[in-house]
C-alpha positions in Angstrom: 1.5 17.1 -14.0 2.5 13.9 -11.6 0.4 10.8 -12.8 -1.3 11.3 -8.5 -4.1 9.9 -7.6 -5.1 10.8 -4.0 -8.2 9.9 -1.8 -9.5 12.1 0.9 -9.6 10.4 4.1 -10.4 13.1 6.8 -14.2 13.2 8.0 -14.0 17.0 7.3 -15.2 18.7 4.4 -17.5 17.0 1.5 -14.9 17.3 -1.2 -12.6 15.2 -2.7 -12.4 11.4 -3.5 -14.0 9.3 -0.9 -15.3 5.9 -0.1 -18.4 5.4 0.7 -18.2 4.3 4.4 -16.4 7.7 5.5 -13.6 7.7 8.0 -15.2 4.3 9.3 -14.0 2.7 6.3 -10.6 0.9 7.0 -7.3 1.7 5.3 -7.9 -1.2 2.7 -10.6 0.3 1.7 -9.3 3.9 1.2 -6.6 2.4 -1.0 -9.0 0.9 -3.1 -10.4 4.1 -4.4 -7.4 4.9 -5.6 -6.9 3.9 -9.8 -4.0 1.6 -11.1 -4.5 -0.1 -7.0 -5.1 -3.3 -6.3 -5.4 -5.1 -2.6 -3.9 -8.8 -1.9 -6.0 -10.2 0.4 -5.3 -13.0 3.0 -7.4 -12.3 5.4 -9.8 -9.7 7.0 -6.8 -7.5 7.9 -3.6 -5.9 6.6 -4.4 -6.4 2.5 -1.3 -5.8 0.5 -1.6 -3.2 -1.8 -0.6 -3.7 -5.5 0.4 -0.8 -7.7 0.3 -1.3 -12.0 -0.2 -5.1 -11.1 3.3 -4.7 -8.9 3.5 -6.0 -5.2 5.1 -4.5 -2.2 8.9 -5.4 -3.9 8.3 -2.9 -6.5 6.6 -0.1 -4.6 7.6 2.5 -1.9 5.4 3.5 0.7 5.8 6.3 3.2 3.8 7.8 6.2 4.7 11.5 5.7 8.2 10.8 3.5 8.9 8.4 6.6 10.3 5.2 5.6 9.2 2.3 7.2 9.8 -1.8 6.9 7.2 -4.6 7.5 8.5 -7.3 10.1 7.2 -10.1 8.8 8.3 -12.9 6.5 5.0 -13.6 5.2 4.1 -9.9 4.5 1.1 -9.8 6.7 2.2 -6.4 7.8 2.1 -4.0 4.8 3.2 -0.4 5.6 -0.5 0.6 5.8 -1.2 -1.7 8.3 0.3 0.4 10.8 -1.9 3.2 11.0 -5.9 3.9 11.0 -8.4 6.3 9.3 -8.0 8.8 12.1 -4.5 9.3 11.9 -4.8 10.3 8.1 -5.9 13.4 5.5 -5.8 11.9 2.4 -3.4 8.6 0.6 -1.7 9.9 -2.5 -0.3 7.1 -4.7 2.3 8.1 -7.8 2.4 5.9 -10.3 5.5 4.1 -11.8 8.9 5.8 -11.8 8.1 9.2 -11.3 7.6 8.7 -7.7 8.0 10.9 -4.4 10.8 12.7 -3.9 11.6 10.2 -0.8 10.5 7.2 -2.8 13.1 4.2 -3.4 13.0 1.1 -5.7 9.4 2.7 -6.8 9.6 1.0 -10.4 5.5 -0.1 -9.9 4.6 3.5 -8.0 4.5 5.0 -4.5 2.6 5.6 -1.9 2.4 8.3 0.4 -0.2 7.9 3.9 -0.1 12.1 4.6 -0.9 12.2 8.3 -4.3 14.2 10.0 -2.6 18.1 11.0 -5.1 21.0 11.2 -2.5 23.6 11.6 -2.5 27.0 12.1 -4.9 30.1 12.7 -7.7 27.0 12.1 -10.9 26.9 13.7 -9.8 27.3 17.9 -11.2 23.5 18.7 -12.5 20.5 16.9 -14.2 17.3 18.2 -14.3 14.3 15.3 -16.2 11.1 16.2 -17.1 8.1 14.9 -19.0 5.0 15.4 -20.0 2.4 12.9 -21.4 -1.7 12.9 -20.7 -4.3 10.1 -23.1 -7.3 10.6 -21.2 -9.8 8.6 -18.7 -10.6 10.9 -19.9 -8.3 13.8 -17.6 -6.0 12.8 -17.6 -2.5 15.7 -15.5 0.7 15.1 -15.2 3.5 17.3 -12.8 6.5 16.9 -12.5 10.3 18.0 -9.8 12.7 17.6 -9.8 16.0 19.3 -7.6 19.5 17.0 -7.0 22.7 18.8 -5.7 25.3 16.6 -3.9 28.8 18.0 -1.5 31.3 16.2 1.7 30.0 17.8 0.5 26.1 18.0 -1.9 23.4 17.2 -2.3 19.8 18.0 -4.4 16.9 17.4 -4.8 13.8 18.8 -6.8 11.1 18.9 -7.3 6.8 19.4 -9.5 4.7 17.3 -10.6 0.8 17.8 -11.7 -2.0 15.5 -12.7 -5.3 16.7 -14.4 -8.4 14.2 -15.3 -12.0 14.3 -15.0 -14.7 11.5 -17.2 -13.1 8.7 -19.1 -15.5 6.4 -18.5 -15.7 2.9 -21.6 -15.8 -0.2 -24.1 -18.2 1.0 -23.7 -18.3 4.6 -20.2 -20.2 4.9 -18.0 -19.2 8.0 -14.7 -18.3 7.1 -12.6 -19.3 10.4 -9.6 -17.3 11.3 -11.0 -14.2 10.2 -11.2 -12.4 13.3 -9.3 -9.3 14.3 -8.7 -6.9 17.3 -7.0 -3.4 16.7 -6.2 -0.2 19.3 -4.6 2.9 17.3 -3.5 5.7 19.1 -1.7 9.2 17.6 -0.8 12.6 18.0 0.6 15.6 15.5 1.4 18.9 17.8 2.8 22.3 15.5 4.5 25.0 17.0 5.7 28.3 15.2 9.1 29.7 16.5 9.0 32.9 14.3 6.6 34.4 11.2 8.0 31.8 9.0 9.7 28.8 11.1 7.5 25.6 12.4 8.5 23.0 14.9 6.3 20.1 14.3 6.0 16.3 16.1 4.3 13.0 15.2 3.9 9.9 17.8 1.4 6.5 16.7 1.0 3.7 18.8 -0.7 1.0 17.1 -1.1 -2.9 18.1 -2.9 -5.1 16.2 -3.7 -9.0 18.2 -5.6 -11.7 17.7 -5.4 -11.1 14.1 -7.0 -14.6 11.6 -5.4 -15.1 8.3 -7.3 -17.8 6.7 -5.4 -18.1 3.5 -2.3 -18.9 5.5 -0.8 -21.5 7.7 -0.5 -18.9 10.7 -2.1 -16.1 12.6 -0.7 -13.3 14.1 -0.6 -12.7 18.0 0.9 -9.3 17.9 1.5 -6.7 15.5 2.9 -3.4 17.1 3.9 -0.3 15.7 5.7 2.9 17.5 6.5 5.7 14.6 7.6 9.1 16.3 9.2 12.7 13.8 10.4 15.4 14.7 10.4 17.9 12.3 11.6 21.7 11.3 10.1 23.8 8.1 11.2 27.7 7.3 8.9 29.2 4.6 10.5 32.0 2.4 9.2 33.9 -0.4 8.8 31.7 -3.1 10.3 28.6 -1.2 10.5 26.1 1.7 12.6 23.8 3.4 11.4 21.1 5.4 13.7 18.5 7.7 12.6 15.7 9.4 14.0 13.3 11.8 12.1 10.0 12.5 12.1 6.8 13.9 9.5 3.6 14.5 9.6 0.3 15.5 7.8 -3.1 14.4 7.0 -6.2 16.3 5.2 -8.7 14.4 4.8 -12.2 16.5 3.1 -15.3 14.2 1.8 -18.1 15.6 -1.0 -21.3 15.4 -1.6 -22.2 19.1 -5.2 -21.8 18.0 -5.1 -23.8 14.8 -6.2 -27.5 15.1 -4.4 -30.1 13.5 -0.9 -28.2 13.3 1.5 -31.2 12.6 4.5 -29.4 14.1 3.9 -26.0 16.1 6.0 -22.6 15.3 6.6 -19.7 16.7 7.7 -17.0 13.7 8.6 -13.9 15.8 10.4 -10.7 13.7 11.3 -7.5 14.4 12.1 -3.8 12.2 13.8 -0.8 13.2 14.1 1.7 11.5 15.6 5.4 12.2 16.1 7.9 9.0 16.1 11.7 7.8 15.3 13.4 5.1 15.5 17.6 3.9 13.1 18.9 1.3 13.9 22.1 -0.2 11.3 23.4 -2.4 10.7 26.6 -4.9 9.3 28.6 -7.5 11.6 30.2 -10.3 10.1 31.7 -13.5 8.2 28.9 -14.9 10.5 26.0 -12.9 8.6 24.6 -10.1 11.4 22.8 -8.2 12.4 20.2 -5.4 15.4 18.8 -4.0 15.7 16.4 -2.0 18.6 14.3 0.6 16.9 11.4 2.4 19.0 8.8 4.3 17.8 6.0 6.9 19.1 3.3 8.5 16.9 0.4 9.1 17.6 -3.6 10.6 15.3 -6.5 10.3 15.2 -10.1 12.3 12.9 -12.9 12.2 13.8 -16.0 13.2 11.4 -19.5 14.0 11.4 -22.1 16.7 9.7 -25.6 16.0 8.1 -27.8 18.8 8.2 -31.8 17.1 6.5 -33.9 19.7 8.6 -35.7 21.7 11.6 -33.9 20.4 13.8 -31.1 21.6 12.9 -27.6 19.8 14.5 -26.7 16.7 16.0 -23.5 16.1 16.3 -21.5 12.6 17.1 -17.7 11.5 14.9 -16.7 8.8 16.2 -12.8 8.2 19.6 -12.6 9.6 19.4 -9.5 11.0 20.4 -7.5 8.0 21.3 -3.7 8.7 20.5 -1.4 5.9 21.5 1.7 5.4 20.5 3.9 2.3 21.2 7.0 0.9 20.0 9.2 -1.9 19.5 12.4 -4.0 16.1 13.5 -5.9 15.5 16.1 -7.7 12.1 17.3 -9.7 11.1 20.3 -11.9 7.9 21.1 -12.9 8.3 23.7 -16.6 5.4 25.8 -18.1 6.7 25.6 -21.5 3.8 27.9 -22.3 0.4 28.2 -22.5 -0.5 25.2 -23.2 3.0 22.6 -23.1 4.4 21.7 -19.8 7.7 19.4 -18.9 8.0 17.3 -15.8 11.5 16.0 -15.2 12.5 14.0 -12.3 15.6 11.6 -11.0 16.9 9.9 -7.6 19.9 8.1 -7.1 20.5 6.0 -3.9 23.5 4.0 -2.5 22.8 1.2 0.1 25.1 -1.0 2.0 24.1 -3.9 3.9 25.0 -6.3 6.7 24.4 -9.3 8.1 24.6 -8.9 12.0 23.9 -12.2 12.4 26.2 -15.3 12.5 24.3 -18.1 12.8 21.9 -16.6 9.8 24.9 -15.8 7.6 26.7 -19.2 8.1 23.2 -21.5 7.3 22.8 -19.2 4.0 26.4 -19.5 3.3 25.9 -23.5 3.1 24.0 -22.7 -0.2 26.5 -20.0 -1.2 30.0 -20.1 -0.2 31.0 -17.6 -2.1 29.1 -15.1 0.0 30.1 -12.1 2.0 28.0 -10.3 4.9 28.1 -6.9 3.6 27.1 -5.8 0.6 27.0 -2.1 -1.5 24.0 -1.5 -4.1 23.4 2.0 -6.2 20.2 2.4 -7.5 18.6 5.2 -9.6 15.5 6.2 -11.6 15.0 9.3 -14.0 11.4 10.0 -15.7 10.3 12.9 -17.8 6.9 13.8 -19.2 5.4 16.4 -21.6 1.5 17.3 -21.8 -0.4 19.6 -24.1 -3.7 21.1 -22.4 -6.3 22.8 -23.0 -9.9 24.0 -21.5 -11.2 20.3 -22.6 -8.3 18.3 -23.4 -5.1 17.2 -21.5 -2.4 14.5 -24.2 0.5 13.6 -21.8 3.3 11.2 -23.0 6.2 9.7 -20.8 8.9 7.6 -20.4 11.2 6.8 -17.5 14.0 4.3 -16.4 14.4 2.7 -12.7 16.0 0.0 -11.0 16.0 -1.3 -7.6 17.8 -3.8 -5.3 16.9 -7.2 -4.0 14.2 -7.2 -1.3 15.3 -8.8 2.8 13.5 -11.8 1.7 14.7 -11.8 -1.7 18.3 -11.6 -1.0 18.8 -13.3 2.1 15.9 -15.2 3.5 15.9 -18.7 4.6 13.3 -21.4 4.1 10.6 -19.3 3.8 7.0 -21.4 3.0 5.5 -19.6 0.7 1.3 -21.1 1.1 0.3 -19.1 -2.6 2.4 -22.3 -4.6 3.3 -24.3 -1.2 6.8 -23.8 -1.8 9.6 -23.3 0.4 11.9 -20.0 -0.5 15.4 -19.6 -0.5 16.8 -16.2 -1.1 20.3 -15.5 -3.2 22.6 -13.3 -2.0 24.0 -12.5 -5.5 21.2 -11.3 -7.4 21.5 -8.6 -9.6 19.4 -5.4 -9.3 16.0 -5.4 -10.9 15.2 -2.7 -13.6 12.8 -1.6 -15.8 12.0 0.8 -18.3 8.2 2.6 -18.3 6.8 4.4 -21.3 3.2 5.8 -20.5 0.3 7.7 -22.0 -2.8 9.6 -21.1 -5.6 11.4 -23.0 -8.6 13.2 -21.4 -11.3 14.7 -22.9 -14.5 16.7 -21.6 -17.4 18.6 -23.3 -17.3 22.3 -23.2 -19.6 22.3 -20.5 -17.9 19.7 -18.5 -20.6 17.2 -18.2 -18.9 14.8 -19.9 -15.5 13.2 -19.9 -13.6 10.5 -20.7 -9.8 8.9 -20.0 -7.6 6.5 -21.4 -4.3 5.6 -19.2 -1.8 3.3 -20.4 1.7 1.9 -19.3 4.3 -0.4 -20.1 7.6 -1.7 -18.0 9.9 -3.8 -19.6 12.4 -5.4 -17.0 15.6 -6.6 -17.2 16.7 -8.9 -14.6 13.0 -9.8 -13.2 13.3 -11.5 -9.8 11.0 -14.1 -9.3 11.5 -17.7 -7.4 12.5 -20.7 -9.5 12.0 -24.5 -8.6 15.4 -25.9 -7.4 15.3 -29.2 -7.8 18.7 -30.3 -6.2 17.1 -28.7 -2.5 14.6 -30.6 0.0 12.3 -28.6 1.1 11.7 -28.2 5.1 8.2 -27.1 5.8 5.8 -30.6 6.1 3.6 -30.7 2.9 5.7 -28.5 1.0 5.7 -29.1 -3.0 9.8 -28.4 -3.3 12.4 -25.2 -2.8 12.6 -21.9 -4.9 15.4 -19.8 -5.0 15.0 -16.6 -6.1 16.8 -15.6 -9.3 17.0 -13.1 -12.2 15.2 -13.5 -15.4 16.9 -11.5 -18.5 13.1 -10.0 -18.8 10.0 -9.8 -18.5 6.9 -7.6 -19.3 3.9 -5.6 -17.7 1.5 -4.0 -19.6 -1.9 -1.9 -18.4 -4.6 -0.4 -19.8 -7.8 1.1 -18.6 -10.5 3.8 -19.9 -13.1 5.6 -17.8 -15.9 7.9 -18.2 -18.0 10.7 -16.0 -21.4 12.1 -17.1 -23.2 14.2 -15.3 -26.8 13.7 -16.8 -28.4 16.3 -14.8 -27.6 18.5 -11.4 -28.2 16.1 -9.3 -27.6 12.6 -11.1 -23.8 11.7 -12.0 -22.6 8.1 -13.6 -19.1 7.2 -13.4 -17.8 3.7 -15.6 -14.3 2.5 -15.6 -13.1 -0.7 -17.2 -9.0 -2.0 -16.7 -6.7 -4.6 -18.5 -3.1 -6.3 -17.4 -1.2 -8.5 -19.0 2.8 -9.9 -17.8 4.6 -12.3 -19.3 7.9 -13.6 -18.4 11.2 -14.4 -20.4 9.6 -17.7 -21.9 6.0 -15.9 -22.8 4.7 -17.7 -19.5 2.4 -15.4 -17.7 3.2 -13.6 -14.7 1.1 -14.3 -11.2 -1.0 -11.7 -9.7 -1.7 -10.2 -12.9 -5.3 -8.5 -13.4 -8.0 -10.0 -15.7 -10.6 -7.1 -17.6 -12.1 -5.4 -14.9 -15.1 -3.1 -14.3 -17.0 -1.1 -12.7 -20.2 1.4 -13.0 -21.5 3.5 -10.4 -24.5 5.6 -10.1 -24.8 8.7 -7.5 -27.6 10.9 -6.8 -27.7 13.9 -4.5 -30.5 15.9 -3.3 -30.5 18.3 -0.6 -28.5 16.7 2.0 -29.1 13.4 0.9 -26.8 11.3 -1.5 -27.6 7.9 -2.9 -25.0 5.6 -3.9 -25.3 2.2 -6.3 -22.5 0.6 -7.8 -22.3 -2.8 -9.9 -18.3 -4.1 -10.6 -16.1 -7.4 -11.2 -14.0 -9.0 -13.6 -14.0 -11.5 -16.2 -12.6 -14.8 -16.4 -8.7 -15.0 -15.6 -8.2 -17.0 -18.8 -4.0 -15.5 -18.6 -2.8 -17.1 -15.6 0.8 -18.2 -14.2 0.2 -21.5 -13.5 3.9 -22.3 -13.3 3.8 -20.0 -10.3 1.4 -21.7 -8.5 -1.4 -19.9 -9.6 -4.6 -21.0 -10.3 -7.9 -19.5 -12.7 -10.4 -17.2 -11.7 -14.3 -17.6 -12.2 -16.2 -14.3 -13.8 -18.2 -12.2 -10.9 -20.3 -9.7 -10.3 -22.2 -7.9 -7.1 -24.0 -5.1 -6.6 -23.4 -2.4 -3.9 -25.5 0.0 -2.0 -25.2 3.3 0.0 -27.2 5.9 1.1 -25.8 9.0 3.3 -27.6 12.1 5.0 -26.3 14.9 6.5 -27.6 17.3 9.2 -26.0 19.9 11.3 -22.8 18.5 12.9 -24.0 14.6 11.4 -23.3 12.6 9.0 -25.4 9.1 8.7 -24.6 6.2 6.6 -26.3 3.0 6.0 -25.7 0.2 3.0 -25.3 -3.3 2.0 -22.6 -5.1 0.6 -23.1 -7.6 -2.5 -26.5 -7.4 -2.3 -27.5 -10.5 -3.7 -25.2 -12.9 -1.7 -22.6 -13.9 -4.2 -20.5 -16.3 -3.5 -17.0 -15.6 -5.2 -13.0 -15.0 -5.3 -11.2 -12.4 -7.0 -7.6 -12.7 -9.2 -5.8 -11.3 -6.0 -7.4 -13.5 -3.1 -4.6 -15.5 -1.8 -5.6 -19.2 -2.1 -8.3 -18.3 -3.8 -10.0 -17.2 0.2 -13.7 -16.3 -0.9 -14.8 -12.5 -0.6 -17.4 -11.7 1.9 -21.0 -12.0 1.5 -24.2 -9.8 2.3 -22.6 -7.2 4.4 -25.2 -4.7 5.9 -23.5 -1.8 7.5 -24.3 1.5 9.5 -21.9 4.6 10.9 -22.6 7.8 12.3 -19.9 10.6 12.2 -20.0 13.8 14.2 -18.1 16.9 13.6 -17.9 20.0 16.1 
């Protein structure tokens, strides 16, 4: 009774929620199936997903329960961006406090990118392979994985590649600095030690260059990823435990050699490690369904920036002083049939981080602005949630409430002149912020006809934060990036609200004709009744889908209305009303799957709430993919 969404992301089997591109589709546009997701977008690659209208500070996202840290200032390297469609089986996203058991400072929700295994006593071998074309932007994909499946082991593996030029926005205009090139690489291997003991091991290589962001100042020359586990599970009779042991590494290299114009040229290099464990112990009792869990990790992040005046010697600044994190914490879940129809979810974590700052020359510059300062710091965060639903056949109420709070971000605390291009201001982070918290109450009612062809849902939520960090204007600092506005410096706010709504509906008018409409709502306010940035208009969508034999039709129409609630004291600025119309048809034979379909049909040339800078979407996008399965 977890408020999960999950999307299917493995080209086996027709079930589940999937897009409509298969596994060609890219990880951006898994995510957006999910409900209560969102995608920042500042380019063509590596969107930032947005939970309950909550950014990357208030979410926690794991590749199998592994943690792992994005290694750039700018957050053009979100978690997700690190692996592809091939490495995955399906995204599962939790939303608000009731989060994963491995989940940390999750007050928005978590996410959870479950990785491709096909395990035991499975079909002996498997070929998967894929091949797709976008022609706005000349977009290729190619991927194939390979599984072989035994009593006593298994393994897949597999590499995918994505290459695209500048795509062209609604009316033919070329959006420059679009273009991307990524290589992904990955195997999972299994092997069982006894009737009930598995050995299993992850490795992913994935490098990302000659990545465009057009909505910022920068592009990125190199984004690289290693993420390697090792793991051990024993299954008992009504229980299991799981360990795993993991590590990964980020390197994340910015730069505008290729940008014309560049007043003063940078190089933004930064770098993540991160090493960690965790133990999952889970079981069945009576009518308690159970989990404990003990993750720790370790993790250190650098970034630093060299500018090139000309005609003067290079200047030298640390933006993340190499700040070593380590982070430790209990959860605990239990799932209780109260009876027939009542059930109980409970769930808590608490966490105790202490951090460092490695570096000297970062901690002195920061301590300019705060002399009162230390370089090491203790934090103890928690969260506790609990939920009760009444179901039946055709009807599910669930009520819930939870509390959470979480500790300054890298950037947040400790980062240094960061320009931030959404408001063109410089950043300053503050040491001595308090932790963030919030408090969630939610709701959700289903309903269906006795025959199931009909249903409907209404999902609702509310956090009310205490001690909101957001950046605010510092008047008595000079900012150090050419054209900025001014300097922010992050800083509590007593409190401030988000609220969301949204309602959806299926039909299924006949065997082989289905409907599906959904319509959403966000509001967030601040301490002073300003609103929030980043905060969804109404929003909608309807979709259409017909299947006959082996052939299945797909028509969808969706956008939002006019932003009239915007924070404009945050730099933000309205957006228009849209609309566009998508198409999709798919047929399957034997051991293929074809695809074909079009992109805003009609050529529309708009920008959504969550485009950085307002970048425009694309425009007619025609696209084909073939997937075969043996």
């Amino acid at each position: 009774m977890q408020n999960l969404d999950e999307v299917v992301v493995s080209a086996r089997g027709q079930g589940g929620h999937r897009s409509e591109k298969g596994q060609v589709a890219s990880i951006d546009e898994h995510l957006s199936q999910l409900r209560n997701v969102s995608l920042v977008r500042r380019g063509s690659y590596a969107w930032e997903p947005v939970v309950n209208n909550m950014q990357m500070e208030r979410l926690s996202t794991t590749i199998d329960g592994m943690k792992i840290f994005y290694a750039c200032t700018d957050k053009m390297d979100p978690v997700t961006s690190y692996v592809e469609s091939g490495n995955l089986q399906s995204i599962s996203m939790n939303s608000g406090l009731d989060g994963n058991p491995q989940a940390t400072g999750n007050i928005g929700g978590s996410l959870d990118l479950r990785l491709k295994k096909v395990g035991f006593d499975n079909v002996p071998f498997q070929i998967d392979a894929s091949a797709g074309h976008e022609l706005n932007g000349h977009l290729a994909v190619y991927g194939a994985d390979a599984a072989v499946s035994r009593s006593r082991y298994y393994a897949n593996v597999g590499a995918f590649y994505r290459h695209a030029d500048n795509y062209k926005a609604g009316g033919g205009e070329e959006i420059s600095f679009s273009q991307f090139r990524k290589v992904n690489a990955f195997a999972n291997m299994g092997w069982r030690l006894a009737a009930r003991s598995v050995v299993e091991g992850t490795f992913i290589f994935d490098r990302a260059t000659d990545v465009g962001y057009p909505a910022l100042n920068m592009d990125v020359a190199l984004a690289q990823a290693f993420i390697s586990s090792l793991s051990y599970k024993h299954l008992f009779q009504q229980a299991s435990w799981e360990t795993k042991f993991y590590y990964n590494r980020i390197i994340h290299e910015m730069d505008d050699t290729h940008r014309p114009d560049v007043e003063i040229h940078m190089d933004m290099p930064g770098r993540s490690w991160t090493s960690g464990c965790y133990s999952l112990f889970t079981v069945t009792c009576l009518q308690h369904s159970l989990q404990f869990n003990y993750d720790l990790f370790y993790n250190r992040r650098f970034a630093d920036m060299t500018m090139y005046p000309g005609g003067a010697a290079p200047m030298y600044m640390v933006t993340w002083p190499d700040v070593g994190t380590f982070n430790t914490g209990l959860a605990f879940s239990d799932n209780v049939q109260l009876g027939e129809h009542h059930s109980l979810r409970l769930s808590a974590k608490m966490a105790w981080q202490q951090q460092h700052l490695n570096n000297e020359e970062g901690y002195h510059a920061l301590r300019v602005f705060f002399p009162a300062m230390k370089d090491r710091y203790h934090q103890t965060t928690g969260r506790v949630a609990a939920s009760y639903q009444y179901s039946t056949p055709h009807s599910q109420f669930t009520i819930g409430a939870g509390w959470g709070s979480r500790a300054p971000t890298i950037t947040e605390a400790y980062g240094y002149y960061l320009n931030n291009t959404y408001d063109q201001y410089d950043y300053m982070g503050n040491p001595t912020l308090k932790n963030e918290s919030a408090i969630e109450l939610n709701s959700t009612v289903r309903l269906s006809t006795p025959d199931s062809r009909f249903s409907i849902a209404l999902e609702s939520n509310a956090f009310f934060f205490s001690n909101y960090i957001i950046g605010q204007f510092e008047q008595r600092l000079s900012p150090m990036t050419v054209g900025a506005e001014g300097v922010k410096v992050y800083a509590n706010l007593s409190h401030a609200t988000i609220a969301n709504v949204s309602l959806s509906a299926r039909w299924m008018l006949t065997r082989h004709l289905r409907l599906h409409n959904k319509v959403g709502y966000g509001l967030g306010y601040d301490a002073e009744g300003g609103s929030l940035p980043m905060i969804a208009p109404l929003t909608w969508q309807s979709s259409a889908q017909y299947a006959w034999q082996n052939i299945l039709f797909h028509a969808s129409v969706k956008g939002h209305a006019r932003q009239s609630r915007y924070g404009d004291k945050y730099g933000e600025l309205p957006s228009d009303s849209w609309a566009i119309l998508n198409l999709s048809a798919q047929y399957a034979i034997s051991h293929y799957t074809f695809r074909l379909g079009v992109e805003n049909l009609f050529d529309k040339y708009y920008t959504t709430y969550s485009d950085w800078k307002k970048l425009p979407q694309k425009g007619r996008n025609i696209y084909a993919n073939i997937t075969f399965d043996f």
